[in-house]
C-alpha positions in Angstrom: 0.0 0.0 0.0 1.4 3.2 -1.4 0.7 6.9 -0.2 0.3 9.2 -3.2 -1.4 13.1 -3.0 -4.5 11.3 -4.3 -4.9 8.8 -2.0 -3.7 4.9 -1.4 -2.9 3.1 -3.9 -2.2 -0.7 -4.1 1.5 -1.9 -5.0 1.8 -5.6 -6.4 4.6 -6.1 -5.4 5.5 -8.9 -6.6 4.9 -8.1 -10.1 6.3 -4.7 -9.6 3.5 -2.4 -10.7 1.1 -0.3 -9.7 -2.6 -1.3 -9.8 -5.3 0.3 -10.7 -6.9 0.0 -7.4 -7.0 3.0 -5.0 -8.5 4.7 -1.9 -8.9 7.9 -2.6 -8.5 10.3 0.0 -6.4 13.7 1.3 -3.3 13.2 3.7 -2.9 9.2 3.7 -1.6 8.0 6.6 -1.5 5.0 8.5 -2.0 1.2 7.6 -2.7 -1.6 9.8 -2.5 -5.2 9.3 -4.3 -7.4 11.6 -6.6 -10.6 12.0 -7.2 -11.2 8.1 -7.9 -7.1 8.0 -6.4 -4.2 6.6 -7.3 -1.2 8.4 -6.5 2.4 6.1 -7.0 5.8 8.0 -7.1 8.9 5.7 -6.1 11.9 7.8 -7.4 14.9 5.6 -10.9 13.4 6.3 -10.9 11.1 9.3 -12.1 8.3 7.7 -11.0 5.0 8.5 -11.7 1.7 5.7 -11.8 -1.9 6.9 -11.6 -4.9 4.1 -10.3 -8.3 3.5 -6.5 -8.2 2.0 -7.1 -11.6 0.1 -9.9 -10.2 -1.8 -7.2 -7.5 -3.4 -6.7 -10.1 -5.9 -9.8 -10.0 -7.0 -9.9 -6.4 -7.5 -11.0 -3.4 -5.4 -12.3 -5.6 -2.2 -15.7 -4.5 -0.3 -15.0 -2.4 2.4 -16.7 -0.7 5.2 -15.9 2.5 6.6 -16.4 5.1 9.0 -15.6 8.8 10.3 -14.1 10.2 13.2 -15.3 12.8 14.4 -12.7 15.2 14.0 -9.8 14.8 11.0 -6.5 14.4 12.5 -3.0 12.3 12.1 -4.9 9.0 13.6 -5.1 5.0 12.9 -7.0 2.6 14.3 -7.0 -1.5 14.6 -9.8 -3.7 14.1 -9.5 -7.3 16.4 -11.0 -10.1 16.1 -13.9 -9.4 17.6 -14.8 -7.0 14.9 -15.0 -3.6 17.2 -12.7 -1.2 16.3 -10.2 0.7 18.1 -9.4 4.4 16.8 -7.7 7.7 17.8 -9.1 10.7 18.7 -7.9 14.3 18.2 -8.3 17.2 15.6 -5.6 18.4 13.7 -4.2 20.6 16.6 -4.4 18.5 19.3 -4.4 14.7 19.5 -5.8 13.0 23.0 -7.0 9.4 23.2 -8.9 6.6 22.1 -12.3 5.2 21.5 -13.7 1.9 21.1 -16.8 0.9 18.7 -19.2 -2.1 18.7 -20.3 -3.8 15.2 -22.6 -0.8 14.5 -19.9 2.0 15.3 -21.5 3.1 18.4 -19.2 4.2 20.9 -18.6 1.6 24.0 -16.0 3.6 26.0 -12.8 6.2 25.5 -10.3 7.7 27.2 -8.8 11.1 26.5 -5.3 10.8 28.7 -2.9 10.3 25.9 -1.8 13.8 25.2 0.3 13.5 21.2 -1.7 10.0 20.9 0.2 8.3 17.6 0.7 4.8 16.2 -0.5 1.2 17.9 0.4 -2.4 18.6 -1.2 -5.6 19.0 -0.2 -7.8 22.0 -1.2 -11.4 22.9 -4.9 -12.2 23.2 -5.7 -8.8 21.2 -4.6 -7.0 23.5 -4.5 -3.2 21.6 -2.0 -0.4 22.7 -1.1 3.1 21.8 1.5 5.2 22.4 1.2 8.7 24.3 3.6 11.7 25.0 3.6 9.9 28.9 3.0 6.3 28.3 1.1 3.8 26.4 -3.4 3.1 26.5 -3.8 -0.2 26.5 -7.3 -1.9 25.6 -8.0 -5.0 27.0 -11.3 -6.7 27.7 -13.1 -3.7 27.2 -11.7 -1.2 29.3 -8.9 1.1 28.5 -5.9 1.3 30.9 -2.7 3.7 31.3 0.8 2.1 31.4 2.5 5.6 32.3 6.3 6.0 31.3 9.4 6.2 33.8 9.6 9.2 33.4 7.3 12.7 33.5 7.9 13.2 29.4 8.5 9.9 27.5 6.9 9.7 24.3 6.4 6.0 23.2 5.2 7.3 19.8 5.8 3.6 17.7 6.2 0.0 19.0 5.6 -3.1 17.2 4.0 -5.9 19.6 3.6 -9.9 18.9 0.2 -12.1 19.6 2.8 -14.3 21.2 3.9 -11.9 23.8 2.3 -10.1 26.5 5.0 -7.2 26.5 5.6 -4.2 23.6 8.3 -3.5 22.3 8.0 0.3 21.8 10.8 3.5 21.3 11.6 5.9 24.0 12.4 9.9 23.5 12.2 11.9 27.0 14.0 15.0 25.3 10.6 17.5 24.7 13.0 20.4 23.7 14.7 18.2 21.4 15.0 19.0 17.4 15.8 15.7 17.0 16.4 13.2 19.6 18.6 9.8 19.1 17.3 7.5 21.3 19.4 4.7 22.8 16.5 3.1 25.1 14.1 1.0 24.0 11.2 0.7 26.4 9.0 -2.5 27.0 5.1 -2.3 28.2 4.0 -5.3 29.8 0.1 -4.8 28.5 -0.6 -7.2 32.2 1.1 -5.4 34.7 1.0 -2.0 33.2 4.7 -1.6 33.8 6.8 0.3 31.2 10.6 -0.8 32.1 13.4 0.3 29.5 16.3 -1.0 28.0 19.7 0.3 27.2 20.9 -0.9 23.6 23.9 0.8 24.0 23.4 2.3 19.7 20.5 4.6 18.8 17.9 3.7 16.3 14.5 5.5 15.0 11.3 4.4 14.6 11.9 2.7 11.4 13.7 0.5 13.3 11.4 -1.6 15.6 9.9 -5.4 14.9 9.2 -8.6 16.4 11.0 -12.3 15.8 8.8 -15.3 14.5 8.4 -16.5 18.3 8.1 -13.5 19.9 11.6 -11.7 20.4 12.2 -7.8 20.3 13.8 -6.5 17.5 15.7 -3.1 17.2 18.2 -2.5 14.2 20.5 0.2 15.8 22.7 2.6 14.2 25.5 0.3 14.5 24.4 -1.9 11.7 23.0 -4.9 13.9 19.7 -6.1 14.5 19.6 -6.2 18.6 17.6 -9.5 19.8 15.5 -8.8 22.7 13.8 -11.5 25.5 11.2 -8.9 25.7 9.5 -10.7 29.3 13.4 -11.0 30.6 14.1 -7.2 29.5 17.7 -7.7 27.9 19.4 -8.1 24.8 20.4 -11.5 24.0 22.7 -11.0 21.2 23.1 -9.3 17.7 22.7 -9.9 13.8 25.4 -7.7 12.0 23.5 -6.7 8.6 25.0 -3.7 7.1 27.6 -0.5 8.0 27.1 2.0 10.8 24.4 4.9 9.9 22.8 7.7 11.5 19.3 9.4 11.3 19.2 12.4 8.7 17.5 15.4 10.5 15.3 15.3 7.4 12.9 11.9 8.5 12.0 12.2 5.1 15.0 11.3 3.8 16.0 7.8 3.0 17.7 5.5 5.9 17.8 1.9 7.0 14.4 0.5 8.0 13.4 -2.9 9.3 10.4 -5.4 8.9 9.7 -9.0 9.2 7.3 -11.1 7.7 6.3 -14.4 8.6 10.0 -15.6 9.2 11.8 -13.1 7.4 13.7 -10.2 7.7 14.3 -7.3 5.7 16.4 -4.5 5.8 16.6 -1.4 3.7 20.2 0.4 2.9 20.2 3.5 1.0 23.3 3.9 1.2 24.2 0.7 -1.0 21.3 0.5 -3.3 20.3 -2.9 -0.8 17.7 -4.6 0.9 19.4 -7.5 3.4 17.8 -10.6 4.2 18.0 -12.3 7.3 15.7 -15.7 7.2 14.7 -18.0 9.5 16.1 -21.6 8.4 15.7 -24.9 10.4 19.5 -26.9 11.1 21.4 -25.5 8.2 24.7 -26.2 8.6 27.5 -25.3 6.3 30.9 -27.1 4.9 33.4 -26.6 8.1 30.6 -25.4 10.9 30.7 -27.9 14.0 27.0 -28.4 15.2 27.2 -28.4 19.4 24.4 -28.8 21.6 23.8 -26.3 24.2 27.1 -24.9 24.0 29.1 -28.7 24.0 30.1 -30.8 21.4 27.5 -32.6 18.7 27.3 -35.7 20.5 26.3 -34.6 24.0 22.2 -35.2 24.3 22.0 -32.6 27.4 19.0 -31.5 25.4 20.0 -28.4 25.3 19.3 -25.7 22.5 20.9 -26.4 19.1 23.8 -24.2 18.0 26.6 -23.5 15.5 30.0 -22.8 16.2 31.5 -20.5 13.4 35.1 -19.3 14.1 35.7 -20.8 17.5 32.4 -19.1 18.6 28.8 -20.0 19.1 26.1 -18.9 18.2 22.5 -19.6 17.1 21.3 -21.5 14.1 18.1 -21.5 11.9 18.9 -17.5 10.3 21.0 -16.4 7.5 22.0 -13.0 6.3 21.8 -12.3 2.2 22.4 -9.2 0.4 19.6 -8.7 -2.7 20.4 -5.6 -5.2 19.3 -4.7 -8.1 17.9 -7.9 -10.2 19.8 -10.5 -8.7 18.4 -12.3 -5.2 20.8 -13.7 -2.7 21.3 -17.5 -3.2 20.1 -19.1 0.1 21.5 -22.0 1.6 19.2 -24.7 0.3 19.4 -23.7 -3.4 23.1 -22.5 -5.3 26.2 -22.8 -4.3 27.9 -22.5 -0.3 27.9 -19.7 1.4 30.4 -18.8 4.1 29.3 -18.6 8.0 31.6 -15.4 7.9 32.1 -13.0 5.1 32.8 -9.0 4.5 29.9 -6.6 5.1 29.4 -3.5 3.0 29.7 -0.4 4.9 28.3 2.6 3.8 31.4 3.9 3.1 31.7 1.4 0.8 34.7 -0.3 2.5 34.7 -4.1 3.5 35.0 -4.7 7.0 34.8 -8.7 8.7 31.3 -9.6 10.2 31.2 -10.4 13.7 28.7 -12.4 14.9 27.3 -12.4 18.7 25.6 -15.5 20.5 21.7 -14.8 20.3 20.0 -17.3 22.3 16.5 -19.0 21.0 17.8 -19.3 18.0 20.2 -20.7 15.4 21.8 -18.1 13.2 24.0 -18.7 9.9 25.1 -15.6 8.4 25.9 -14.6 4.7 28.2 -12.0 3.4 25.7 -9.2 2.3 26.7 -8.8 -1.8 26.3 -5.0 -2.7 25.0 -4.8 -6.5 25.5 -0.9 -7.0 23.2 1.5 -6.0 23.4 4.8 -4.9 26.0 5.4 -1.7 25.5 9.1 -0.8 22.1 11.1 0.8 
C-alpha cells in the first residue's frame, strides 16, 4: 500500500506495478494489518476503511468504513472481535482513544494520551497506543494507562507480537529536542501496566522496531546490527550484524535503514548501497566446516540443550542467515546454489569491506551470509 497526494494506492509487489486499485483520499496516513484485516486511516478526512486483503486479488475488495469525528493524524486497529479501536484528536491537538461495537457506536474512550500516535497488537488482542507519557492499552473492554518512567517519554511507535504479553515500543524523554537519538528502547508489559526500559547501548529510530517469528524484540541500531531482545526478561540477547554503521538524517523524510519482518523473514533497507538484506529463519542448516554443538558442548552430548553453530571458534545460534539482494539479482540461500560462508565481509556505507562479527543470540540458530552489494546509490 502506497501513499500518493490522491490517495492509497495498491502496489503488487510482486509483479512490480502499480494497480489500478486506490482509496482515494487527502493526507494518507496510516496502515494496519491485523486478524485477516487491513485497516487504512485517511487523515485529511478522518475516515478509516476496513476490508479483507485476500480479496485484493480480485480487484477493489468490499470495504466498510467510518468517520471520526474530528480529521487528525490517527489510525485505528480492528481485532478479532470486529469492534474497532481508533484515535481521537483534531488536527491541533491529539488525546485518546475510543472503542466501537459492530454498528460503530461508541462503547468507552479515554482522553489521557496527550500526542496520541501509532498502535500495537499484544497477545490475546490486547490493543496499545502510544502517548507523549506512556502507552493506552485496551483489554477486555476497558482502556488502561501504562505511564512511562519518566514525566515526558513519548512511546510514539512500538511493534507488539500475539505471542507476547510485553511491547516493544521507542523511547524519547528529550521534549525540547530537534531531534532526539534515542538509545532506550522501552518495553510495556500490557498485564502489569509496567513500562521498564532497556539500554541498547546504539541509537535507532522508529523505522527500526519489529518482532522475531516467536516473539523476540527486534531493534536495528545505528550500528548496523539487528539487537535481539527477550522482551519478558528485558535484555538483549545478542546481535545480527546486517549492514555498515548509519545515523538518522535530521530530514525523516530522507531515505535510511528501516526494518520489517514477515512471517519468518527479515528485511532491511540500505540506501546507502542500493540494498535490501535478508535475514531468514532456516531450520538446522549447517555449512561445509561449521561444528554443530548442543547447548554450548560438542554434537554428541544429548544434554537436550538448545541447538547451535560454532563459526570461528564461537557459538552462536542456528536457523537464520543474512543475504544481500540488489538490483535484479536475489541472494542464493543456503538450500538452493552454491555454499555460502558462515563469515564473510559486510558492506559499509562507506563502501569499504569490513569482517562480520557475529554475537551469540540465544533461541535461536543463526548462519550468516556476506551481504553482496549490487550498485546502488551510496550518498544522501
Amino acid at each position: 500500500m502506497l501513499s500518493t497526494s490522491e490517495g492509497f494506492r495498491v502496489l503488487d509487489a510482486v509483479g512490480r506495478r502499480l494497480t489500478g486499485i486506490a482509496f482515494e483520499g487527502p493526507k494518507p496516513g496510516h496502515v494496519v494489518r491485523h486478524a485477516d484485516r487491513t485497516v487504512l486511516f485517511t487523515d485529511g478526512t478522518g475516515q478509516v476503511t476496513s476490508f479483507d486483503p485476500h480479496d485484493l486479488a480480485k480487484g477493489r475488495p468490499a470495504t466498510s468504513t467510518y468517520t471520526s469525528a474530528s480529521p487528525h493524524h490517527g489510525v485505528a486497529v480492528e481485532p478479532e472481535d470486529g469492534r474497532p479501536v481508533s484515535t481521537l484528536g483534531t488536527e491541533e491537538k491529539r488525546t485518546g482513544l475510543i472503542v466501537l461495537d459492530g454498528d460503530r457506536k461508541e462503547i468507552t474512550r479515554n482522553e489521557q494520551c496527550p500526542g496520541v500516535h501509532g498502535e500495537a497488537t499484544a497477545k490475546d488482542e490486547v490493543v496499545a497506543v502510544g502517548c507523549e507519557d506512556g502507552v493506552l492499552v485496551h483489554k477486555d473492554g476497558r482502556i488502561t494507562k501504562a505511564k512511562s518512567p519518566t514525566a515526558y517519554g513519548r512511546i510514539g511507535n512500538r511493534a507488539g507480537s500475539d505471542l507476547s504479553p510485553v511491547v516493544l515500543g521507542d523511547f524519547k524523554k528529550d521534549e525540547d529536542a530537534e531531534l532526539e537519538r534515542p538509545r532506550q528502547a522501552s518495553l510495556i508489559n500490557t498485564t502489569t501496566g509496567r513500562t521498564n526500559l532497556l539500554d541498547l547501548g546504539t541509537g535507532y529510530t522508529f523505522r527500526s522496531l519489529a518482532r522475531g517469528p516467536h516473539g523476540e524484540g527486534l531493534v536495528l541500531g545505528t550500528d548496523g546490527r539487528i539487537h535481539v531482545i527477550d522482551p519478558e526478561a528485558g535484555r538483549v540477547t545478542g546481535t545480527i550484524p546486517v549492514i555498515g554503521a548509519w545515523q538518522e538524517p535530521l530530514n525523516w523524510q530522507r531515505p535510511y535503514p528501516a526494518l520489517f519482518v514477515r512471517d519468518r523473514t527479515a528485511y532491511v533497507t540500505a540506501p546507502a548501497t542500493g540494498q535490501v538484506v535478508e535475514v531468514r529463519h532456516e531450520e538446522h542448516v549447517l555449512l561445509a566446516g561449521d561444528q554443530a554443538v548442543d547447548g554450548g558442548e560438542p554434537a554428541g552430548d544429548t544434554d537436550g540443550g538448545t541447538d547451535r553453530l560454532r563459526v570461528g571458534g564461537q557459538v552462536v545460534l542456528a536457523g537464520m542467515q543474512v543475504a544481500g539482494v540488489g538490483g535484479e539479482q536475489r541472494g542464493k540461500d543456503l538450500h538452493g546454489g552454491g555454499p555460502a560462508g558462515a563469515v564473510g565481509t559486510e558492506q559499509c556505507e562507506d563502501g569499504s569491506g569490513r569482517d562480520v562479527r557475529v554475537d551469540a543470540v540465544e533461541d535461536a540458530l543463526l548462519t550468516v551470509r556476506p551481504a553482496q552489494t549490487h550498485g546502488g546509490d551510496r550518498g544522501r
